[in-house]
C-alpha positions in Angstrom: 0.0 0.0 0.0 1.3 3.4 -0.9 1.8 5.7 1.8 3.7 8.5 2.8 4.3 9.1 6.5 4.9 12.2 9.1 6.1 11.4 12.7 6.6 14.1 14.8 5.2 15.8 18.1 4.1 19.6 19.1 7.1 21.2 19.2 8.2 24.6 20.9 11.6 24.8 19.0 13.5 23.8 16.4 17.1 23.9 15.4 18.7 23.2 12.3 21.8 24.1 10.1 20.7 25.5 6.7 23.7 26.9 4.3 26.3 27.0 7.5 24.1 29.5 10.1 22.3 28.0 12.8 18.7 29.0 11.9 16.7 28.7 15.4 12.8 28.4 14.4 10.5 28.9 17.7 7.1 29.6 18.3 5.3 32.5 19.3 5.1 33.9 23.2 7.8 31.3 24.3 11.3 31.9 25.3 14.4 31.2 23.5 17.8 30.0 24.9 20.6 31.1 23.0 24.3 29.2 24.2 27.6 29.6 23.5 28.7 26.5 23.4 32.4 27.2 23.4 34.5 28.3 26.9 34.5 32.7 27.2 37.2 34.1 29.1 36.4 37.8 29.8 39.4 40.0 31.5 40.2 43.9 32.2 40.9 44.7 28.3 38.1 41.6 26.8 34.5 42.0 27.1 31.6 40.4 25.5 28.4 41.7 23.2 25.1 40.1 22.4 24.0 42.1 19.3 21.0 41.8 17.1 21.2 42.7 12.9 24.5 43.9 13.4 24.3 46.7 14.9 22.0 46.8 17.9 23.7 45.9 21.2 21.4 43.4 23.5 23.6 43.2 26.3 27.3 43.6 27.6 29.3 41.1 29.8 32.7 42.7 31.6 35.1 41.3 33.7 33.7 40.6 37.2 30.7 42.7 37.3 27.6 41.8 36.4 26.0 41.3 32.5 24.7 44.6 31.9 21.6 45.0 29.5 20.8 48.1 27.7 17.3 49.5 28.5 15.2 48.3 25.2 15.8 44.8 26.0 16.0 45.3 30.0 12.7 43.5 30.4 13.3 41.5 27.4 16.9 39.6 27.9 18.2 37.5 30.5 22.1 36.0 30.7 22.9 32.5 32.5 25.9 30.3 32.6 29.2 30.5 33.1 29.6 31.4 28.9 26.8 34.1 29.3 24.5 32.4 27.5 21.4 34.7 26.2 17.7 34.0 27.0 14.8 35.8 25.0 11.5 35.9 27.1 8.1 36.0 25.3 9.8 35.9 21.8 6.9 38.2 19.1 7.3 38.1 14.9 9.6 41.2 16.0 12.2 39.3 17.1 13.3 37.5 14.5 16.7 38.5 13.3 20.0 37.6 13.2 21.7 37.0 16.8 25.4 37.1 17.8 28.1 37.3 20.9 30.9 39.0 20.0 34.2 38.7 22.0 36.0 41.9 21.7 39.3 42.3 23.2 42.8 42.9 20.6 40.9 41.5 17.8 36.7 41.0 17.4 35.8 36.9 17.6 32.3 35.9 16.7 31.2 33.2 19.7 28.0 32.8 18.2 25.8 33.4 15.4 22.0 32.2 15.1 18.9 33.5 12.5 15.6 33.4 15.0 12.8 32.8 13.4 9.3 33.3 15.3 7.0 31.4 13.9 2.8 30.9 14.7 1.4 27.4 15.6 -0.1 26.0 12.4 -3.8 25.5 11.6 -5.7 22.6 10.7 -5.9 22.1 7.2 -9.3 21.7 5.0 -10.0 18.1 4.1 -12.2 17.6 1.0 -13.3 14.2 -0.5 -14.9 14.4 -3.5 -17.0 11.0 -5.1 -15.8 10.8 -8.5 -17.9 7.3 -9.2 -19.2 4.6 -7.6 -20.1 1.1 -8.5 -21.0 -2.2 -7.1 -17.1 -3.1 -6.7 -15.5 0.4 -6.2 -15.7 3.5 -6.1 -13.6 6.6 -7.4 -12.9 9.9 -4.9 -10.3 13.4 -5.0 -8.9 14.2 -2.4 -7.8 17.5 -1.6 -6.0 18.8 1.4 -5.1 22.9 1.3 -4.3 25.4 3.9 -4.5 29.4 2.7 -1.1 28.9 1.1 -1.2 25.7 -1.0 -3.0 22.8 -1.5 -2.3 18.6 -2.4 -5.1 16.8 -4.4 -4.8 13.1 -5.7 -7.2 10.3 -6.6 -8.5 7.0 -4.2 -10.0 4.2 -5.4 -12.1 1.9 -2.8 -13.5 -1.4 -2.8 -15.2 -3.0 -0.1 -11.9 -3.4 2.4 -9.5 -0.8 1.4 -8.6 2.0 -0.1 -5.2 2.8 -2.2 -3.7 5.4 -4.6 -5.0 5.4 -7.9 -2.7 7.4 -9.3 1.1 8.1 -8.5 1.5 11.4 -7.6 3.8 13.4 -4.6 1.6 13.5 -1.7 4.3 16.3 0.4 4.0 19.9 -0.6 6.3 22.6 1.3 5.9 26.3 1.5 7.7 28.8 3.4 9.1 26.7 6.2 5.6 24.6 6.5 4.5 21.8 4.4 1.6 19.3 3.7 1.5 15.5 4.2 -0.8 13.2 3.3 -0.8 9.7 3.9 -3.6 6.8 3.7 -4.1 3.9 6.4 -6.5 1.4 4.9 -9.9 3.1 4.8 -9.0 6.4 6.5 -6.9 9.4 4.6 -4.8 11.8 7.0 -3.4 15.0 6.2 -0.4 17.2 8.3 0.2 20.8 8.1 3.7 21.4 9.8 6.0 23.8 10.6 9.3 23.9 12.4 7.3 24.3 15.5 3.7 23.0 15.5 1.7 20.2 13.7 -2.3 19.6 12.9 -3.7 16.4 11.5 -6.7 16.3 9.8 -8.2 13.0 8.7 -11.5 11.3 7.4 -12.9 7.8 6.3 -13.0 7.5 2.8 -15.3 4.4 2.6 -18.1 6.5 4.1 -18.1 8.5 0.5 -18.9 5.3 -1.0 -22.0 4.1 0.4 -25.4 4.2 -1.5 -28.6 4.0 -1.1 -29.7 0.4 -1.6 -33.2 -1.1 -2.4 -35.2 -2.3 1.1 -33.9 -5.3 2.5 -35.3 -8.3 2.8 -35.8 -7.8 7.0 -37.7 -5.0 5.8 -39.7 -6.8 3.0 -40.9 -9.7 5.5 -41.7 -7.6 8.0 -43.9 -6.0 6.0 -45.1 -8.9 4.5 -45.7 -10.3 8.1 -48.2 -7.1 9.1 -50.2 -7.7 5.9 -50.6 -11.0 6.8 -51.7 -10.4 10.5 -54.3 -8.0 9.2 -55.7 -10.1 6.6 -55.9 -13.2 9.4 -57.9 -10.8 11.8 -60.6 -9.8 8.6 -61.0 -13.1 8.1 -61.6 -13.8 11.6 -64.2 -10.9 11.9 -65.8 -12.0 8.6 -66.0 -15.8 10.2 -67.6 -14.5 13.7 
């Protein structure tokens, strides 16, 4: 059976190399833990910068005193750790940017460099199954699966068990860091709209698209045929007495 799968779980960040930066995806009102993950040694004539795009200083770490942070991010910006280590409370779309602590002393040494990306938790996406045809044996259905961005759509066939592809197509479709998934178990299509940080399934029984209305059955034909019966025995009693 053809299927194509998506494991995952909600998640509140993401980090990933993409073209040598460290691009740090995370989702909207949660903090953000930036490390420097290499030893900093900080005397008299060496201190250290968290900056933002360049050219806006976050914070400055000195030797032996504490970090100091400058007053559009006093609210904003904690540092931990013995490598001053930068922590971004209640991260909005504004904060996305690129990050880095600077060692300046002699020369200027770049400790760490990440692009933040704030990202919202995905919705749901829209599930459509469309019956194409339908027969004793099978049926024929679309499916489409779409958020406001983009959309899959591919062709089911079903018999009385299962379902399965009746066409090859790509069932993944990615757009601007998020992507669709759709996969089929058996009877029952699913669709995933991801990001970096958040997933949705959507999913619905295909085989219920393929039942039809069917002549009475034959419970309902001898019942009926019992009431007539019944009836007619009680005339013929009344007729007798």
């Amino acid at each position: 059976m053809d299927r194509i799968m998506f494991f995952g779980a909600v998640l509140l960040l993401c980090s990933c190399k993409i073209q040598g930066l460290q691009h740090v995806f995370v989702l909207h009102g949660e903090d953000l833990h930036l490390d420097i993950k290499e030893p900093v040694t900080l005397d008299e004539q060496t201190d250290l910068f968290w900056k933002v795009n360049s050219s806006n200083n976050i914070a400055k770490c000195v030797f032996n005193k504490d970090p100091f942070v400058y007053n559009k991010y006093a609210e904003k910006v904690e540092l931990f750790g013995p490598n001053y280590s930068l922590k971004l409370k209640n991260v909005q779309h504004s904060d996305s940017g690129d990050y880095k602590a600077v060692v300046v002393g002699e020369r200027e040494q770049s400790v760490a460099e990440y692009k933040v990306i704030v990202q919202d938790p995905v919705t749901p996406a829209k599930l459509i199954v469309d019956p194409v045809s339908n027969s004793s044996d099978f049926c024929d259905l679309t499916v489409t699966c779409s958020t406001v961005d983009f959309n899959i759509s591919s062709s089911f066939r079903c018999d009385g068990k299962n379902c399965s592809h009746a066409e090859e197509k790509d069932l993944k479709a990615t757009k601007k860091f998020s992507s669709l998934i759709v996969y089929l178990e058996q009877d029952t299509i699913f669709c995933n709209h991801s990001n970096q940080v958040s997933w949705k399934q959507t999913m619905k029984v295909l085989k219920f698209y393929c039942e039809t209305e069917t002549a009475p059955s034959g419970a309902t034909i001898n019942a009926t045929s019992t009431s007539v019966l019944f009836l007619l025995t009680l005339f013929i009693t009344f007729v007798s007495s």
